[in-house]
Phi, psi and omega in degrees: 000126179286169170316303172253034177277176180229124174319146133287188169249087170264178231275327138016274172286343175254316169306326191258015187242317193292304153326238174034276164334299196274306169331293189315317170317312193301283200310358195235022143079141187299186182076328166325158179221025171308193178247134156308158226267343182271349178286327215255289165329338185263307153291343142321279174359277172307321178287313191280341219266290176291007183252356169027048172286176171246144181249153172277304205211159157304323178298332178294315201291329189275352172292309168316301169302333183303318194298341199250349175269337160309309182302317159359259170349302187301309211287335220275300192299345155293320190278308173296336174298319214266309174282007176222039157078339197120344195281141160098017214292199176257122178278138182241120163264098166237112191303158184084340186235122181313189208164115165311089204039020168077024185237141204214140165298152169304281173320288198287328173310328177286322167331290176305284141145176153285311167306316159338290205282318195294318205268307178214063161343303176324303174294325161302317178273347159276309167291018184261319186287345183272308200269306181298292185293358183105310225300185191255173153285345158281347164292307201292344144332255168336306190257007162259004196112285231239124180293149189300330184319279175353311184294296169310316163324300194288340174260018152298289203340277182330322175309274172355282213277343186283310174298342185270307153283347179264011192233000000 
C-alpha cells in the first residue's frame, strides 16, 4: 500500500476489521452492553472513510481503525455512564495487562490511558494498537516504524504501568 493510497473496504480489510470487532465483542463477557460486532465495524468504518486518511501500510491501516473502534467505545460508555448515572458501568476484558482478573470499566481504562499518553505517548499507542487492534508486536513494529525490540520494551513498560493503576 502506497503512502497515498486510502484502503476501500475489500474483503481483506472488512474480515480483518471484522475480526477485531468480534474480538473486542468476545472480551466483554456475557451480559454486555457493547455494540455487535457488526455495529461497532461499520461504525469505525464510516469514521475512517469520512476521516479520508492516508495509510502507508496495512498495519498502518489497522492501527488507525484500532484507534476509532476505540473512541467509539469510549463515547458509546459515556454516554450510557452519563444516562444511568454512573451505575452499571461498562466493563473490559483485556488480554496481557495485570489486573484484577483482568476485567476493567472501560471509562477508567481510557483514564489510565490518558494517563499513560501524558507519561509515554508511545506506549500509549501501542497499547491502544495491542488491546483495541490485535496487533502483534512485529505488526506494530511495521506500522510505527520502531524496531521491535523498542516495541516490546514500551509494552512491558505500558503492561506495567497499566496493571498498576487499574488493580
Amino acid at each position: 500500500m502506497s503512502d497515498s493510497e486510502h484502503p476501500g473496504l475489500d474483503p481483506d480489510n472488512y474480515e480483518h476489521l471484522k475480526a477485531l470487532a468480534r474480538r473486542i465483542y468476545a472480551e466483554r463477557g456475557s451480559g454486555h452492553a457493547t455494540m455487535q460486532p457488526t455495529i461497532l465495524l461499520h461504525e469505525a468504518w464510516m469514521k475512517l472513510d469520512s476521516a479520508g486518511n492516508q495509510y502507508a501500510s496495512k498495519a498502518h491501516f489497522v492501527a488507525v481503525a484500532a484507534k476509532a473502534m476505540r473512541q467509539i467505545l469510549i463515547d458509546r460508555a459515556r454516554a450510557k455512564s452519563a444516562a444511568k448515572r454512573g451505575e452499571n458501568p461498562v466493563a473490559t476484558t483485556l488480554s496481557g495487562i495485570p489486573g484484577d482478573a483482568g476485567t476493567f470499566d472501560v471509562l477508567d481504562l481510557d483514564r489510565v490511558l490518558d494517563e499513560l499518553e501524558a507519561v509515554d505517548a508511545r506506549a500509549a499507542e501501542i497499547t491502544v494498537m495491542r488491546t483495541f487492534g490485535g496487533m502483534t508486536v512485529s505488526e506494530i513494529a511495521e506500522a510505527t516504524e520502531m524496531s521491535q525490540r523498542s516495541v516490546e520494551r514500551s509494552w512491558r513498560f505500558a503492561r506495567a504501568f497499566l496493571g498498576d493503576r487499574l488493580s
